[in-house]
C-alpha positions as CSV (number, residue, x, y, z in Angstrom):
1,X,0.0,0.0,0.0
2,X,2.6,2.2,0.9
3,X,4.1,1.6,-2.8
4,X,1.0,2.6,-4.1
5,X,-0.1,-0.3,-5.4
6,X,-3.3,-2.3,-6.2
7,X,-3.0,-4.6,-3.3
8,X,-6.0,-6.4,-2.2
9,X,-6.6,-6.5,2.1
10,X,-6.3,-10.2,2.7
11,X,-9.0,-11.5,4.9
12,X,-8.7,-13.4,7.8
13,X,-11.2,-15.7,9.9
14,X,-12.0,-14.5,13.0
15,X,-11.9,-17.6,15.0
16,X,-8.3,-18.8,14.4
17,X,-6.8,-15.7,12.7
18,X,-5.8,-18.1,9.7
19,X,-6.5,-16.7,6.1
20,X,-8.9,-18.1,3.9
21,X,-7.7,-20.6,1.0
22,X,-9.4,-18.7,-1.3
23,X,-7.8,-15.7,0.2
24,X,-4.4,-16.9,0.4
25,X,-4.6,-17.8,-3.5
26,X,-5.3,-14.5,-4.9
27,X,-1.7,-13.2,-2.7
28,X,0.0,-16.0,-3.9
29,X,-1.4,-15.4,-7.6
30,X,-0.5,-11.8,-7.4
31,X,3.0,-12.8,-5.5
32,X,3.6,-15.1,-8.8
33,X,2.5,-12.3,-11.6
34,X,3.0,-8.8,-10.8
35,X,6.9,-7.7,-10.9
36,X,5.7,-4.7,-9.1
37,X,4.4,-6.2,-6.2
38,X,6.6,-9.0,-5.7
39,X,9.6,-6.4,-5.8
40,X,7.5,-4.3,-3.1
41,X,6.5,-7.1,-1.0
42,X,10.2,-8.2,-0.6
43,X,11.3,-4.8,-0.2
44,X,9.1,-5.0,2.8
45,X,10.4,-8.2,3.7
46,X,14.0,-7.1,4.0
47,X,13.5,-4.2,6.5
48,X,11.5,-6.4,8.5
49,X,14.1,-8.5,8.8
50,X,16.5,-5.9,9.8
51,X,17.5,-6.5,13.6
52,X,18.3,-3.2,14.4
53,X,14.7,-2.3,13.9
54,X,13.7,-4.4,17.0
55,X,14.7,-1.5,19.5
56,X,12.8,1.1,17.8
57,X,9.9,-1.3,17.8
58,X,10.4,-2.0,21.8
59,X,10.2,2.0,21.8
60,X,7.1,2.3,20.4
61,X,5.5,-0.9,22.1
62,X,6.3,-0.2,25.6
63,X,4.9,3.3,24.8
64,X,1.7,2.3,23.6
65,X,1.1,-0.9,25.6
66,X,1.4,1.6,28.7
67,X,-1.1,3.5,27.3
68,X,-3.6,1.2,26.3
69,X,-2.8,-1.6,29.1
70,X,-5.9,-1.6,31.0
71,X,-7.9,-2.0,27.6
72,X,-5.8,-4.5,26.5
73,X,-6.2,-7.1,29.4
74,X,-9.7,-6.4,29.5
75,X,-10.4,-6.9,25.7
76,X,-7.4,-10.4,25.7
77,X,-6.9,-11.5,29.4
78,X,-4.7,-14.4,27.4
79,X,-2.6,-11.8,25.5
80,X,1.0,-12.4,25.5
81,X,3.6,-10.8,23.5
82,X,7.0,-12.2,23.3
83,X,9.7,-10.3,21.5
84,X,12.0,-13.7,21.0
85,X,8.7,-14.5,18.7
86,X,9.4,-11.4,16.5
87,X,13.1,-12.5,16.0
88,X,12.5,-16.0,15.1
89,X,10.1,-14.8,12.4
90,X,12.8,-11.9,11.9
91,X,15.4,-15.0,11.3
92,X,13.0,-17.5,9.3
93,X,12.3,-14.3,6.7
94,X,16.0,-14.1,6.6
95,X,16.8,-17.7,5.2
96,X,13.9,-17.0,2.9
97,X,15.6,-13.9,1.9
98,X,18.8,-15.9,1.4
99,X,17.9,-18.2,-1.3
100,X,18.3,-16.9,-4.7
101,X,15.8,-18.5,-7.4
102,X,17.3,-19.2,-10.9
103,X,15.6,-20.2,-13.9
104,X,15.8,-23.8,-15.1
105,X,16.9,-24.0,-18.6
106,X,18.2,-25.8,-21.7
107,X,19.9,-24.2,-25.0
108,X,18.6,-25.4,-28.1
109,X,19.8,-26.1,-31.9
110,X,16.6,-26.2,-34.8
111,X,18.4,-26.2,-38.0
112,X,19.3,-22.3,-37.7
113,X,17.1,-21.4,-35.1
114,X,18.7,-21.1,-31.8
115,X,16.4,-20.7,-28.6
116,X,16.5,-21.1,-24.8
117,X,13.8,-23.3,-23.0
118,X,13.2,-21.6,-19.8
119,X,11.0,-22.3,-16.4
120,X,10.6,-21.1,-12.9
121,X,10.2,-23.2,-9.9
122,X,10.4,-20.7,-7.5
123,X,7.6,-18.0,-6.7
124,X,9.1,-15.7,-7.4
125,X,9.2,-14.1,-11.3
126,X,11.8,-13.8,-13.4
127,X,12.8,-12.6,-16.5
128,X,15.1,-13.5,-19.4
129,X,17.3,-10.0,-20.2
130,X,20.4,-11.7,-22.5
131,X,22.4,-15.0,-24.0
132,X,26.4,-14.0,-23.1
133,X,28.6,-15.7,-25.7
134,X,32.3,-15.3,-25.3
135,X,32.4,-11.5,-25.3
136,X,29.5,-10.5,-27.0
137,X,25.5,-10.1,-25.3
138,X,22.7,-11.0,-27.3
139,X,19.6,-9.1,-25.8
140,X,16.7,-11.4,-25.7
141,X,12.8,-10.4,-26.0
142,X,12.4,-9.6,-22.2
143,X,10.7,-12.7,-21.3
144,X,9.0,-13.1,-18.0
145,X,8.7,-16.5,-16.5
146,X,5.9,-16.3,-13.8
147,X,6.4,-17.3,-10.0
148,X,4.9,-21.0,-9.6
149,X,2.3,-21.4,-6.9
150,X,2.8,-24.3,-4.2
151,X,1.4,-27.4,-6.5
152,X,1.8,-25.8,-9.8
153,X,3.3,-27.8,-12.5
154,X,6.2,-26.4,-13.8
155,X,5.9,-24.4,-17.1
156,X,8.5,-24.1,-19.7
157,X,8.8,-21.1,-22.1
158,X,10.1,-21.0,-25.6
159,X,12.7,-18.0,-25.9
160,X,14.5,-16.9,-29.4
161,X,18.3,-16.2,-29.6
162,X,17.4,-13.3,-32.4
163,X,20.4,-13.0,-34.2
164,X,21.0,-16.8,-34.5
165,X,23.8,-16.0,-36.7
166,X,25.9,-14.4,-34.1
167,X,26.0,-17.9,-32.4
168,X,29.4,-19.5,-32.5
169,X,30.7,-22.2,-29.7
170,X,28.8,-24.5,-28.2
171,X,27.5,-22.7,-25.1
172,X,26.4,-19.4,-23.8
173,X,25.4,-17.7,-20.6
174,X,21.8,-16.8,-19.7
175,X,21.1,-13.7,-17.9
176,X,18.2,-13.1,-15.7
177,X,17.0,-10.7,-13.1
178,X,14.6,-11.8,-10.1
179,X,11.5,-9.6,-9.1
180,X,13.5,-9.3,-5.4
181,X,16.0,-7.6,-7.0
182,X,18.9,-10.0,-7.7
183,X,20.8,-10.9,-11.0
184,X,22.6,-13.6,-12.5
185,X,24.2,-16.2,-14.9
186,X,22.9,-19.5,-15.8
187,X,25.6,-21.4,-17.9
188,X,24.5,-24.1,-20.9
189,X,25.8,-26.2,-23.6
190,X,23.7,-26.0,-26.6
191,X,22.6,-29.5,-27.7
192,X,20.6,-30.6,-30.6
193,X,16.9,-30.5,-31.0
194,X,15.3,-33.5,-29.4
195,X,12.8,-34.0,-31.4
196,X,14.8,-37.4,-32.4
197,X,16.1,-38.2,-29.1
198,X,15.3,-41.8,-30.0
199,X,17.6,-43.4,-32.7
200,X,17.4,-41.7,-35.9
201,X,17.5,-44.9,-38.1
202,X,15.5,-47.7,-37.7
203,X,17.9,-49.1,-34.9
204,X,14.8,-48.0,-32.5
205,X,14.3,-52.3,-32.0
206,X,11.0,-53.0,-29.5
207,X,11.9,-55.4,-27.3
208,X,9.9,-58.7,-27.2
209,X,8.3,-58.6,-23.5
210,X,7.2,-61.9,-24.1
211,X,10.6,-63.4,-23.2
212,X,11.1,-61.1,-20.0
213,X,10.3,-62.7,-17.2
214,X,10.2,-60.0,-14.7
215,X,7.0,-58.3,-16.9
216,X,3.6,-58.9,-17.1
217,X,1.7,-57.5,-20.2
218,X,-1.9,-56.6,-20.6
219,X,-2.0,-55.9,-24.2
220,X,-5.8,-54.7,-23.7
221,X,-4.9,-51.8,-21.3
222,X,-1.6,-51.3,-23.2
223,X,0.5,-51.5,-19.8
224,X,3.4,-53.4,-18.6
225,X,4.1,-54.3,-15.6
226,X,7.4,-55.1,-13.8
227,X,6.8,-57.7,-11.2
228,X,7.9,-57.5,-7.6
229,X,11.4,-58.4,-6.4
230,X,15.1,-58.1,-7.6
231,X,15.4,-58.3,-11.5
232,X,18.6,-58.0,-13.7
233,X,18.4,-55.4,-16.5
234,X,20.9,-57.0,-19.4
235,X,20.2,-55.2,-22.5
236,X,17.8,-52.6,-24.0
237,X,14.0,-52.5,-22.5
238,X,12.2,-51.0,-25.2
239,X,8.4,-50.5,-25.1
240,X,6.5,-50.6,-27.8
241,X,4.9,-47.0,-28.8
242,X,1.9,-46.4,-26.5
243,X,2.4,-48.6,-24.1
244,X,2.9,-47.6,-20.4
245,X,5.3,-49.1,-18.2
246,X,4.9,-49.6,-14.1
247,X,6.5,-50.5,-11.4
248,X,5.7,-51.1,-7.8
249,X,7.6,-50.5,-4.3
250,X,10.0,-53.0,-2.8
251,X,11.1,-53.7,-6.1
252,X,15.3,-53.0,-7.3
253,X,16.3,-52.9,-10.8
254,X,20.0,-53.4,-11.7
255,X,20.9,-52.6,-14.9
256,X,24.2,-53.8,-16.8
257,X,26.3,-54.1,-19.7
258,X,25.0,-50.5,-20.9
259,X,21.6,-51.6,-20.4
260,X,18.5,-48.6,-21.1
261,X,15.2,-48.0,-20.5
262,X,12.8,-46.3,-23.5
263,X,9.3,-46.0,-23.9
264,X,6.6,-44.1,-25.7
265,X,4.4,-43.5,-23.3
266,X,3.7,-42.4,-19.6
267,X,5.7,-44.6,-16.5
268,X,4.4,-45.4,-13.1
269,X,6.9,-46.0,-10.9
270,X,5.0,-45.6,-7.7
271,X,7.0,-46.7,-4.6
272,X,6.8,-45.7,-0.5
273,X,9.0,-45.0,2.3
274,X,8.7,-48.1,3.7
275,X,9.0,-49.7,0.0
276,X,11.1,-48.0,-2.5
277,X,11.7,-48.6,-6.2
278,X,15.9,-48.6,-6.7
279,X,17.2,-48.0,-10.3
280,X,20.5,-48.8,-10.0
281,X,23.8,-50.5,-11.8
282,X,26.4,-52.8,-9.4
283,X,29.1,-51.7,-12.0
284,X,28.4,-48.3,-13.1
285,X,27.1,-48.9,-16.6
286,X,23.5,-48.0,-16.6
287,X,23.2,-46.1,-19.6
288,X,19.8,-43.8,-19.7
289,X,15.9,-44.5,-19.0
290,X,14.2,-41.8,-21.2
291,X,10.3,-41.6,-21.5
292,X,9.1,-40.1,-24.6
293,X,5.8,-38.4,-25.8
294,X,3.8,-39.8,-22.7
295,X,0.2,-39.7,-23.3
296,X,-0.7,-39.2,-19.6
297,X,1.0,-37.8,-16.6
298,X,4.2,-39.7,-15.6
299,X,4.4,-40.4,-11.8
300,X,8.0,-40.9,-9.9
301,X,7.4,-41.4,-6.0
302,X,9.9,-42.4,-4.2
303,X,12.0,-44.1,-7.1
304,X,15.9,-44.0,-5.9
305,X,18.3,-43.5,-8.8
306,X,22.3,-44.3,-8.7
307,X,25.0,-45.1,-10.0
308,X,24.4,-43.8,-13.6
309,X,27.8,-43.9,-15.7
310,X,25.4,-42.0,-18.8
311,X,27.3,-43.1,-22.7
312,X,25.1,-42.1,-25.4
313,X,23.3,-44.6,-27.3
314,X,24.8,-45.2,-30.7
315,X,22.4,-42.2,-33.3
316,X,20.7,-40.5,-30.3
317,X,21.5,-37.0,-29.0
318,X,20.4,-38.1,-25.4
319,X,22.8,-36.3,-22.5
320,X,20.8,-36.7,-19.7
321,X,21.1,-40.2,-17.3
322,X,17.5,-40.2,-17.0
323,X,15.2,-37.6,-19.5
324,X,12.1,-37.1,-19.9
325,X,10.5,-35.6,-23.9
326,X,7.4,-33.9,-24.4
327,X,6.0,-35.8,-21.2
328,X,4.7,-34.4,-18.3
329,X,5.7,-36.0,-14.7
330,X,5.1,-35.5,-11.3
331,X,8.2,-36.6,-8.9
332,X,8.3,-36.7,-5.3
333,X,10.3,-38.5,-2.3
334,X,12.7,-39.6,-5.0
335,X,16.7,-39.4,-5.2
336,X,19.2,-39.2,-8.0
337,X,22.7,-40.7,-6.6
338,X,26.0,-40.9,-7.8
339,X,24.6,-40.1,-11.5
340,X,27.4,-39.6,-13.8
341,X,26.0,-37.7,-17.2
342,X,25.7,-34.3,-17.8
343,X,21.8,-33.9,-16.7
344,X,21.2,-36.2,-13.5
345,X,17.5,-35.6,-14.7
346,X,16.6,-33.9,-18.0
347,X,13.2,-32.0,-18.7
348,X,12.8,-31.2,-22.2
349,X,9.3,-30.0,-23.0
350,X,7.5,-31.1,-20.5
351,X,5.7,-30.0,-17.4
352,X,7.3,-31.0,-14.3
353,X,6.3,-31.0,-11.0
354,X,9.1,-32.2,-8.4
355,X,8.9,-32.4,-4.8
356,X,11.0,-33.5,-1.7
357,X,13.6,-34.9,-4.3
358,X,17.4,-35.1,-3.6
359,X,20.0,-34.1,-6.6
């Protein structure tokens, strides 16, 4: 308010003092969206959370609760104030203040065209200023990528490099600027269009499932499913296109001699605490699992990944140890260990949503 801006007075039930979900939305939305008010609401944020504010506060407290204290015990005979209170919020908005939200992102090659795929996981926006290569800036489009929301999936953003032709080298620095008022630099390698991740020739061999004894197939339903237990992964597991592949907790996979998983089509790998899914490789040579053009939301919950020693496939442009092409997901409780490519996890595309996940 004090900005001048169009904020809206967030209500608040009067029982409990907690705001309203429907309430608490339309901040978060505004929070998310309007540069303005994100950069005035943070500004606010950092004097609060100035300490040497507390004894001018103190000040003005004592002064007023020895004015008003009579009323005040009458109105809330429970009312407490503790001032230890006010600097453990002072110290909690502090770490907030301390993390710095980047954009995730990926450099792209189209023939000619160069571009950036860009996305925000934090909620707080920000936009797209410039590519850096070697000594020379490209100004991009100001693009802003909006704050996600608690829950949101993830949305990626197509940005041009405009003068494609200036591109030489095979990388480039991104630079960005945050609604809370800080910059930065977001290095990438640019890598081929993925639009043939897969092989390019007609190397892309299905696997028979028939002979795999640790899968059951309904071919009605279209999904395969990896039975229960400890199974050996010895060469390519390639599903047929359309077909979705699932796995259940308390189940390990080991995958070796360069062994990947590929499929067209959505995966369910749905574990628990108590009963994880492990992806792993005794030796190191795990070479991808990539899930391509999935009809239906993907679902990774707590899946344990390691010991990834990535080597592209023979005709595919796949860096990442485990990817994921125009296919959304949604990952939680999961963990990528020990993963030695150049993307632990690659999003190309697709609309993510990761939670409670260790990198």
């Amino acid at each position: 308010a004090d900005a001048g801006l169009p904020i809206q007075r967030i209500g608040f039930t009067s029982n409990i003092g907690a705001s309203s979900d429907t309430q608490r939305q339309k901040f978060h939305d505004q929070l998310a969206s309007d540069t303005r008010f994100t950069s005035a609401y943070y500004k606010w944020l950092s004097e609060y959370a100035n300490e040497s504010i507390i004894g001018e506060w103190e000040s003005e407290y004592q002064g007023a609760t020895a004015r008003y204290e009579t009323l005040i015990q009458a109105e809330y005979p429970h009312y407490k104030f503790s001032w230890d209170t006010v600097r453990r919020n002072q110290e909690f908005v502090r770490e907030q203040l301390r993390r710095k939200p980047k954009p995730i992102a990926n450099a792209l090659i189209r023939g000619s065209y160069h571009f950036i795929l860009a996305a925000n996981h934090s909620p707080v926006p920000i936009t797209c200023q410039s590519v850096r290569i070697g000594d020379q800036v490209i100004e991009l489009d100001a693009t802003t990528l909006p704050g996600r929301n608690p829950g949101d999936i993830v949305q990626f953003l197509e940005i041009e490099i405009p003068d494609s032709t200036a591109v030489s080298g095979n990388s480039c620095e991104l630079q960005y600027s945050t609604a809370t008022g800080n910059e930065g630099l977001v290095s990438l390698v640019f890598a081929a269009d993925p639009t043939s991740l897969l092989p390019r020739n007609s190397g892309y061999q299905v696997t028979s499932l028939d002979n795999l004894e640790y899968i059951d197939v309904d071919r009605k339903s279209k999904i395969a499913t990896i039975r229960q237990g400890q199974w050996t992964i010895n060469g390519p597991l390639v599903m047929p296109a359309g077909y979705e592949l699932h796995c259940h907790g308390n189940t390990t996979l080991t995958m070796a001699n360069n062994s990947r998983i590929e499929t067209r089509g959505a995966v369910r790998f749905i574990g628990s605490a108590a009963s994880p899914i492990v992806v792993t490789s005794a030796k190191g040579d795990a070479a991808h699992v990539l899930i391509k053009d999935g009809q239906r939301d993907s679902i990774l919950e707590h899946v344990h990944f390691s010991n990834f020693s990535h080597t592209p496939a023979p005709g595919t442009n796949i860096t990442g140890a485990v990817t994921f092409y125009n296919s959304p997901v949604n990952i939680a409780h999961c963990s990528f260990n020990h993963m030695q490519a150049e993307d632990s996890l690659n999003l190309i595309r697709s609309t993510v949503s990761v939670s409670n996940t260790r990198f």
